[in-house]
DRENNU-510937 format. One line per field, with one value per residue (C-alpha): chain; x, y, z; residue number from 1. Coordinates in steps of 0.25 Angstrom, whole numbers. Layout:
chain: A|...
x: X|...
y: Y|...
z: Z|...
resi: NUM|...
This chain:
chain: A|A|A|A|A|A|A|A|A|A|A|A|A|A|A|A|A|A|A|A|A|A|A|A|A|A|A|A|A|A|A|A|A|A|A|A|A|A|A|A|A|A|A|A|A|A|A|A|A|A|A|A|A|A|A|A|A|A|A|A|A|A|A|A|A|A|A|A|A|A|A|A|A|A|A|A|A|A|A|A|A|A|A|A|A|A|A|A|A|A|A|A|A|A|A|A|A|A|A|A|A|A|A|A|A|A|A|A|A|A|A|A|A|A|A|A|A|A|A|A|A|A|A|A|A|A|A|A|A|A|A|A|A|A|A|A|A|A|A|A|A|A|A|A|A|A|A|A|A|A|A|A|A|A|A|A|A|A|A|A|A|A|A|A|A|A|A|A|A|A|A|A|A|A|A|A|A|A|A|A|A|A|A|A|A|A|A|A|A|A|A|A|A|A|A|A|A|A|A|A|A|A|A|A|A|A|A|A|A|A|A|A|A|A|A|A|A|A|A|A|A|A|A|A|A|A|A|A|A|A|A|A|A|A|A|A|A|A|A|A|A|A|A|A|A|A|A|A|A|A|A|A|A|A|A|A|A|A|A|A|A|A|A|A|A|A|A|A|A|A|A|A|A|A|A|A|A|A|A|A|A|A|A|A|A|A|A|A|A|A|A|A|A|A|A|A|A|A|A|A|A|A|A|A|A|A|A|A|A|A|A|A|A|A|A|A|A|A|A|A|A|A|A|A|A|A|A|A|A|A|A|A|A|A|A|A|A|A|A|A|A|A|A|A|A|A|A|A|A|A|A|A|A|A|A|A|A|A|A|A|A|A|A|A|A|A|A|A|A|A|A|A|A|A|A|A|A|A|A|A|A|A|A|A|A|A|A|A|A|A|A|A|A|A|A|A|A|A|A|A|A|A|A|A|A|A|A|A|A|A|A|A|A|A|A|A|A|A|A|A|A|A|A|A|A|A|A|A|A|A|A|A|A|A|A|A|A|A|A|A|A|A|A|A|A|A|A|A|A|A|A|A|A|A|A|A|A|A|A|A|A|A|A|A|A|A|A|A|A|A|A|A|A|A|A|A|A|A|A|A|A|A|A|A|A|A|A|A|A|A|A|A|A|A|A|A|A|A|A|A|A|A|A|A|A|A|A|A|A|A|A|A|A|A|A|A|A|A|A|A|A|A|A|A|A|A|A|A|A|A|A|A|A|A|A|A|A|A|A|A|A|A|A|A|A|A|A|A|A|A|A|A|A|A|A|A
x: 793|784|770|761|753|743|739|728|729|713|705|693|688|691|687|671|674|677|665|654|661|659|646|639|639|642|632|635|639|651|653|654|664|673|673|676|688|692|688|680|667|657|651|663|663|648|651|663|655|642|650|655|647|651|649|635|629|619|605|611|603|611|624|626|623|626|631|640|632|644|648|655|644|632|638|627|638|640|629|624|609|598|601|595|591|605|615|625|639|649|658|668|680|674|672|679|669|654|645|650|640|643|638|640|652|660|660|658|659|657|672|670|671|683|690|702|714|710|724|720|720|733|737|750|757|768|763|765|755|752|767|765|752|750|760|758|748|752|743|752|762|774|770|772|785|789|787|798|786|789|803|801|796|806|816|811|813|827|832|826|827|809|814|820|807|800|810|807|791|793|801|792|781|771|756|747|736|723|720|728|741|749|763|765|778|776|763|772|783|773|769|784|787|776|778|774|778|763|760|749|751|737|732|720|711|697|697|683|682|673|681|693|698|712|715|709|716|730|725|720|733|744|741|757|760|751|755|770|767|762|772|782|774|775|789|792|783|786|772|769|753|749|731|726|711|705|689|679|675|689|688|695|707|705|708|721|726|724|731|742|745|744|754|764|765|766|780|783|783|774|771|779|794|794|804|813|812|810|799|784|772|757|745|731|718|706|694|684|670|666|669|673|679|688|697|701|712|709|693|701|709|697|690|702|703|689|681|672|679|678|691|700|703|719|726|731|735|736|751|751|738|732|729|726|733|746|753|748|750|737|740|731|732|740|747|756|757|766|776|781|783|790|800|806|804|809|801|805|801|788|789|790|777|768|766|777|773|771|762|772|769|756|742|730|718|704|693|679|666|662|676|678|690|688|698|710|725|737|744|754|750|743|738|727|712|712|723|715|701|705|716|713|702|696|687|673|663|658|668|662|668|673|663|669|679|681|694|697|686|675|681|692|683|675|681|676|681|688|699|704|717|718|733|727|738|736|738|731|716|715|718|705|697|700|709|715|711|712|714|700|693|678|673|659|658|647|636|636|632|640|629|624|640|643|630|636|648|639|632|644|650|639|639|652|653|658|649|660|660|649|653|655|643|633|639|639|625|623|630|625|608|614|618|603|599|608|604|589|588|583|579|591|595|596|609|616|629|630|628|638|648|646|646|656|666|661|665|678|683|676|674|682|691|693|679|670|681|680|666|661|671|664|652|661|665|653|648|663|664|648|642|632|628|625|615|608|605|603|595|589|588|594|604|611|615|603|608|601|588|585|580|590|583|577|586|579
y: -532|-525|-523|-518|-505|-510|-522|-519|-530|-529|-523|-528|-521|-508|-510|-512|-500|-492|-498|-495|-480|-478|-484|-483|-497|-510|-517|-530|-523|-517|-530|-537|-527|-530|-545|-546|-536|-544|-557|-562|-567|-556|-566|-563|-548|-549|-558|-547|-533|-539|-542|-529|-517|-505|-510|-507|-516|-513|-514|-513|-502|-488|-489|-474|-472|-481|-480|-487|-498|-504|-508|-495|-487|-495|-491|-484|-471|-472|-476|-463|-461|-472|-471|-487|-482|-482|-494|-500|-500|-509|-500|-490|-488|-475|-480|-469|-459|-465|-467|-468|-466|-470|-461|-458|-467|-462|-467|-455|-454|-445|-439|-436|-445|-454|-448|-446|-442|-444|-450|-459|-454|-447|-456|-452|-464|-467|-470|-479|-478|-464|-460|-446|-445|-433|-427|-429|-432|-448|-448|-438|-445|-435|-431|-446|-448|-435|-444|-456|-463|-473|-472|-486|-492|-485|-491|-505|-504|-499|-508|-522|-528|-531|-544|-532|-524|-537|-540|-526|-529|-542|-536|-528|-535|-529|-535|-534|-523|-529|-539|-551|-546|-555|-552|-541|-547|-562|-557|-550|-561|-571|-565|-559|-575|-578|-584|-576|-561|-556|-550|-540|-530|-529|-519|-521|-507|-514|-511|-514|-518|-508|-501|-503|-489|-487|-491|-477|-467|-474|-474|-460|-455|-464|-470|-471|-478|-488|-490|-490|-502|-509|-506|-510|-523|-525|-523|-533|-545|-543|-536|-526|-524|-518|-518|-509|-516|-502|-504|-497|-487|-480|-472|-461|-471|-475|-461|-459|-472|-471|-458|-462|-473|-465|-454|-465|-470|-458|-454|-468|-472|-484|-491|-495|-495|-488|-477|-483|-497|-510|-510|-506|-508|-503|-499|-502|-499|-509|-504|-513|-512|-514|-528|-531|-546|-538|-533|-550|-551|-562|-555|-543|-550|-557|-542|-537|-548|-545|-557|-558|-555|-567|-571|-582|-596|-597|-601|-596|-582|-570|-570|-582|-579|-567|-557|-563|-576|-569|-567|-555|-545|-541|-532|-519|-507|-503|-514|-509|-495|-498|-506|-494|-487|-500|-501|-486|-489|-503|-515|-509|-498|-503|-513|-501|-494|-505|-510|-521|-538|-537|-525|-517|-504|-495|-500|-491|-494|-491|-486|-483|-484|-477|-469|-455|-457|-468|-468|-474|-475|-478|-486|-494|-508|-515|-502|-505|-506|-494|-486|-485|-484|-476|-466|-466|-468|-459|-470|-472|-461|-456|-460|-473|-487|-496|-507|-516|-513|-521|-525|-527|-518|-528|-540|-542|-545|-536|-536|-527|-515|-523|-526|-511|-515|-525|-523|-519|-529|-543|-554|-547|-545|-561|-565|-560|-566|-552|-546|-532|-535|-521|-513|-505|-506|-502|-498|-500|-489|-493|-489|-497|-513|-523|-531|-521|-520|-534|-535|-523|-532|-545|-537|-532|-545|-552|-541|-542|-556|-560|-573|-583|-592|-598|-593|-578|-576|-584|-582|-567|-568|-578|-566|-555|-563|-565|-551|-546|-557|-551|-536|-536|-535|-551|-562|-567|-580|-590|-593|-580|-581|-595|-594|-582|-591|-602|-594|-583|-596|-603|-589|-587|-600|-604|-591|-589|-575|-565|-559|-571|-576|-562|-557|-565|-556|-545|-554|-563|-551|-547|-562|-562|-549|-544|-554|-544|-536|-549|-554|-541|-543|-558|-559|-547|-540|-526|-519|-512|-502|-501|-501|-514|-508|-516|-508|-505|-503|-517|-525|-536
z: -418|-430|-432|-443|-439|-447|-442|-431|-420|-414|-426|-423|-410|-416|-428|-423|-414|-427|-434|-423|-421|-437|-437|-422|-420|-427|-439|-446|-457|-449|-441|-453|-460|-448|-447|-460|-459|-448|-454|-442|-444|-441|-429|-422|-422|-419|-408|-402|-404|-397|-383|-381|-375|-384|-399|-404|-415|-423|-417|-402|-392|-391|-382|-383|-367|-355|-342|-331|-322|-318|-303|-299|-303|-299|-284|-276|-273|-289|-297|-306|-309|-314|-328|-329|-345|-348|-353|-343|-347|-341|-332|-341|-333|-326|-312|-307|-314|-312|-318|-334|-343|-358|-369|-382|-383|-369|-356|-346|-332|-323|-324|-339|-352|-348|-338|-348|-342|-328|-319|-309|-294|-289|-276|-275|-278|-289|-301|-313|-324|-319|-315|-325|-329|-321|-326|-342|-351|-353|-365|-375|-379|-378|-365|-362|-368|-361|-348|-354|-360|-371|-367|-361|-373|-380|-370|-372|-386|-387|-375|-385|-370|-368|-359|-351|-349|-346|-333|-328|-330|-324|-313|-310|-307|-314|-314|-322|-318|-325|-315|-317|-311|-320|-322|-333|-339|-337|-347|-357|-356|-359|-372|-376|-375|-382|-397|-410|-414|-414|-398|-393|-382|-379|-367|-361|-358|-356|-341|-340|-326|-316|-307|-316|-325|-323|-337|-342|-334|-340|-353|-354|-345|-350|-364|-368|-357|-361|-375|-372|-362|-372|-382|-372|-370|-386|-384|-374|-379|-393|-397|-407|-406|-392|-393|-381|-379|-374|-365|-373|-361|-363|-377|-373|-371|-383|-390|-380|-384|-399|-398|-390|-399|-410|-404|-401|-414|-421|-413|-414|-399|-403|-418|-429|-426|-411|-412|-425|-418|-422|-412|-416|-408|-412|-402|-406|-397|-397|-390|-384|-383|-369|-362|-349|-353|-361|-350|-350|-359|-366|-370|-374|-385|-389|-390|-398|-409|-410|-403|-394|-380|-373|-365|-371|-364|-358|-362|-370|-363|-371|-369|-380|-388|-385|-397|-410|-404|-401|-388|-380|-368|-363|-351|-346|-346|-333|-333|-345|-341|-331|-339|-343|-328|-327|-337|-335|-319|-318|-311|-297|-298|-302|-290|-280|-285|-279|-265|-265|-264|-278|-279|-289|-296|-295|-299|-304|-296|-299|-289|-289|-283|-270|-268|-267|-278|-288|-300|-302|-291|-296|-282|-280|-284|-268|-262|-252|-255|-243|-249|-264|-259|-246|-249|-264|-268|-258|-250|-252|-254|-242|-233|-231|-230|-241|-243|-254|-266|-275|-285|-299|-301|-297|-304|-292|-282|-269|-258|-242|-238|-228|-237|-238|-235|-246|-255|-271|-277|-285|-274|-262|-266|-270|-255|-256|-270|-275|-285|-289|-303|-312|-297|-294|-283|-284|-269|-264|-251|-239|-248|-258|-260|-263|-267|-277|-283|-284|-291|-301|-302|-306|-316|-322|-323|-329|-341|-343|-342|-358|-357|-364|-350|-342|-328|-331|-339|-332|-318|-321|-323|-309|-301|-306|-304|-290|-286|-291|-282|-270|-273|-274|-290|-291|-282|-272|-279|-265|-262|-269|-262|-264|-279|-279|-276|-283|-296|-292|-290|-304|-311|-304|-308|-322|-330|-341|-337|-326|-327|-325|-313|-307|-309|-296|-288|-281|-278|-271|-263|-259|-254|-246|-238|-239|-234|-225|-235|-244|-235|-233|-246|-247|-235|-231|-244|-241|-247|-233|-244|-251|-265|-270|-269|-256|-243|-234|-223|-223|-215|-210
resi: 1|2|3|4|5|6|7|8|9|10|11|12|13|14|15|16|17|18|19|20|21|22|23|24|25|26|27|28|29|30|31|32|33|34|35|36|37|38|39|40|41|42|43|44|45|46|47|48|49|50|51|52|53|54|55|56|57|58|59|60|61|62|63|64|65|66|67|68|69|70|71|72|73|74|75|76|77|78|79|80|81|82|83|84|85|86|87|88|89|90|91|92|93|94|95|96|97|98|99|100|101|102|103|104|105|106|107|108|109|110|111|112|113|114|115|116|117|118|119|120|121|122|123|124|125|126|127|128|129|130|131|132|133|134|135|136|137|138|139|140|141|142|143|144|145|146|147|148|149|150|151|152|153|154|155|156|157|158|159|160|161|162|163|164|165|166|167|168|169|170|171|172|173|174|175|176|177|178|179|180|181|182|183|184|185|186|187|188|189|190|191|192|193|194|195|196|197|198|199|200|201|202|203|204|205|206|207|208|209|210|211|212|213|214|215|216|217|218|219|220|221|222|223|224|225|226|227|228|229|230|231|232|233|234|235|236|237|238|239|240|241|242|243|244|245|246|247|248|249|250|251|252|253|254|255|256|257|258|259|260|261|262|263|264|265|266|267|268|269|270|271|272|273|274|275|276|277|278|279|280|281|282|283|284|285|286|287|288|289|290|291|292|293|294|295|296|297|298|299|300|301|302|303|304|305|306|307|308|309|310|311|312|313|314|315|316|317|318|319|320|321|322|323|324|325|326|327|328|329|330|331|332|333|334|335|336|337|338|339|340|341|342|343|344|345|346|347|348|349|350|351|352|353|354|355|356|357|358|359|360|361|362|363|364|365|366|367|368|369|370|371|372|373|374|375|376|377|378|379|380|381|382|383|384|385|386|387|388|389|390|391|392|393|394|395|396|397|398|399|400|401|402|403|404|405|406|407|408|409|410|411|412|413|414|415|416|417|418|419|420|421|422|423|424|425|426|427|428|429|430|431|432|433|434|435|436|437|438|439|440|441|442|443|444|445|446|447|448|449|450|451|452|453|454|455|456|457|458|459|460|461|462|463|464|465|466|467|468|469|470|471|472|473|474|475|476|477|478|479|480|481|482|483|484|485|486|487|488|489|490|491|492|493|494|495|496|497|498|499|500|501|502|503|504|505|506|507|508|509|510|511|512|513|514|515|516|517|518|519|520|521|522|523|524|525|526|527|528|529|530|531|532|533|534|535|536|537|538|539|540|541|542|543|544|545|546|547|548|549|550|551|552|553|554|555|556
């Protein structure tokens, strides 16, 4: 199991990243240069640098200053000054810290650039990912090994027993945290099984989801943890490459990984010939430039063999034909950093973390909106809705009531406050049309509108919407019309809820990937269980809130 140094599996993305922070943006002349290093046609790359947000040809309007219009911080409790002369970004991961304004190449929120090194909330629960993070700094590497880090790949490699390591991941019953909840080792078992000697390890960072920034605080925090999950993926599907795909809005976890590869390999913890062994395994880090779609796996290959990122038809899965063609484990980023915890634990250890009924080990939840506390809470995995808003999160501002939250950031659905008592697990919240998705939450208190919100979730959406099938990108458009119908910002179309339906259905069942099925979510929500606040605005044209611009006091 060899590889060459050398050889860069995902030049591409990094190499127009390198070009455009050489020459302050990306001409035909450096377009051209790169395609023909690569040998692709230059209509390709064109056709890849034009979808994402953050590359800059020549000839685009400046992209030096914009700020954060997203759902979370369009909320009435939230939302910062008027500054309607400034560009909208699509949310940047700082929900905990609104409102993120992006300038001069960082994304800055109110907490400072980045929060770097900021551990999520201490809730006084055992922890996994975080077990010693407030007792080291994870991101030095001896201060990591110091804790017996490594000493699990190390392990692996001497016992040569990877269907052993697998049994104990399947044991224990781990899930995947990016949404899905598939089964972690029925994913790596696949691709061990898999024919050809050329396999990827590829970690996916592009979190882009609003409400949704755990990912950060484990890269920042716990960067060894990570790479050694994924050499110990390598190990056991028989993969020498591991490519983390990091979101563009996270350059200061850029730097710590980069470092923290490059510290490993120089002690020889990871590289050519781990420790004297026949084993090596090499670490690269491809940054994106600002696309939702590529938090789907299939977009984010796409993104880093240079296409543009639209996602693949399956089958085939990545398991068979992902990378380059080659079989592939794509798994996120907290998702491998317990693998780890597991392996020096064992699966029932793992098993007693969570909640039991197949709830096993911690999760990392993300909160924010109108909460005394948002940030992130490692728990174990099916804690109440009550028990993380309520108890951790500090309850809503003011003291008042909770209104709505919604799940998987806002992709997972809206549900009332009536369901505080709802379990944050993968089976429970789809009794309900809901799922736990990345685990946040984002509240809305008394005062603010749902109509408004779901509007914000429309618009985002429809921005983010790839275009490659019909459904998504012209239903996207039909939700977003509708909700400026439903808000006062255009004419109410007749027969609004009917049409939400019928197209919130048509998406769900017809559009090509996860965004398109789950973009009609939240809006579906909002017509289930706010049906009074709906036909305030629908037939009396009042906002009982007043944050749709209508006039509250007119109620007849």
């Amino acid at each position: 199991m060899t590889a060459k140094k050398g050889v860069e599996p995902t030049p591409i993305l990094n190499a127009l990243h390198s070009m455009q922070e050489k020459e302050g943006k990306l001409t035909r002349a450096s377009l051209e240069e790169i395609a023909k290093a690569h040998n692709m046609p230059i209509a390709n790359i064109f056709d890849a640098v034009t979808f994402y947000h953050y590359f800059k040809l020549d000839g685009d309007s400046d992209k030096k200053s914009a700020i954060c219009k997203g759902p979370v911080c369009s909320l009435p409790g939230i939302k910062g000054q008027d500054l309607a002369d400034m560009r909208s970004i699509s949310c940047p991961g700082l929900c905990d810290s609104p409102v993120p304004i992006f300038a001069d190449g960082e994304f800055r929120g109110t907490k400072g650039v980045d929060q770097v090194f900021e551990l999520p909330h201490d809730t006084g629960t055992k922890g996994v990912i975080f077990r010693d993070s407030r007792k080291r700094k994870g991101w030095i590497l001896d201060e990591y090994i110091k804790f017996g880090g490594y000493g699990q790949l190390q392990s692996l490699i001497n016992d040569q027993n990877p269907e052993k390591a697998l049994g104990v991941l399947k044991e224990s019953g781990l899930l995947g945290r990016g949404g899905a909840g598939f089964p972690l080792a029925l994913k790596w078992g696949a691709v061990r099984n898999a024919e050809g000697s050329e396999k990827y390890i590829v970690c996916n960072a592009d979190e882009g989801e609003p409400g949704t920034l755990k990912d950060r605080p484990m890269l920042h925090l716990e960067p060894h943890l990570l790479l050694e999950a994924m050499a110990i993926a390598g190990f056991i599907v028989g993969a020498s490459h591991g490519i983390i795909y990091l979101r563009y809005e996270y350059p200061l976890a850029q730097n710590i990984l980069n470092k923290a590869i490059e510290a490993a390999e120089d002690a020889n913890i990871l590289g050519n010939n781990i420790n004297n062994t026949d084993y090596s395994f090499y670490l690269s880090v491809s940054r994106g430039s600002g696309a939702y779609i590529c938090g789907e796996e299939t977009s984010l290959l796409n993104s880093l063999e240079g296409k543009r990122p639209w996602p693949r038809e399956r089958p085939p899965f990545p398991t068979t034909s992902g990378l380059w063609g080659k079989p592939t484990a794509v798994n996120n980023v907290e998702t491998l950093s317990v693998v780890p915890r597991i392996l020096e634990n064992g699966a029932k250890w793992f098993q007693s973390v969570g909640l039991g009924e197949g709830n096993f080990g911690s999760k990392l939840y993300s909160v924010s909106g109108d909460v005394n506390r948002p940030g992130n809470f490692e728990l174990p995995l099916g804690v109440t809705v009550r028990e993380l808003i309520l108890n951790h999160a500090g309850g809503v501002v003011g003291g008042g009531k909770v209104k709505a939250f919604t799940l998987g950031g806002i992709s997972g659905g809206m549900l009332s406050g009536d369901f505080l008592d709802l379990t944050l697990d993968f089976k429970k919240p789809q009794e309900y049309d809901t799922f736990l998705g990345s685990g946040a939450l984002v509240v809305l208190g008394e005062d603010s509108c749902v109509v408004d919100f779901a509007r914000s979730c429309a618009v985002f959406f429809e921005d983010e919407s790839c275009g490659k099938c019909y459904p998504c990108r012209i239903g996207a458009v039909r939700m977003r019309e509708l909700m400026d119908g439903i808000s006062g910002d255009s004419s109410l179309i007749p027969d609004t809820l009917d049409h939400i339906k019928e197209i919130g259905d048509v998406m769900t069942t017809a559009s090509a990937c996860g965004l398109g099925q789950s973009a009609p979510k939240v809006l579906q929500g909002m017509v289930k269980y706010f049906s009074e606040e709906l036909d305030f605005h629908i037939t009396k044209r009042v906002c009982p809130t007043n944050v749709c611009g209508f006039d509250a006091n007119n109620t007849s």
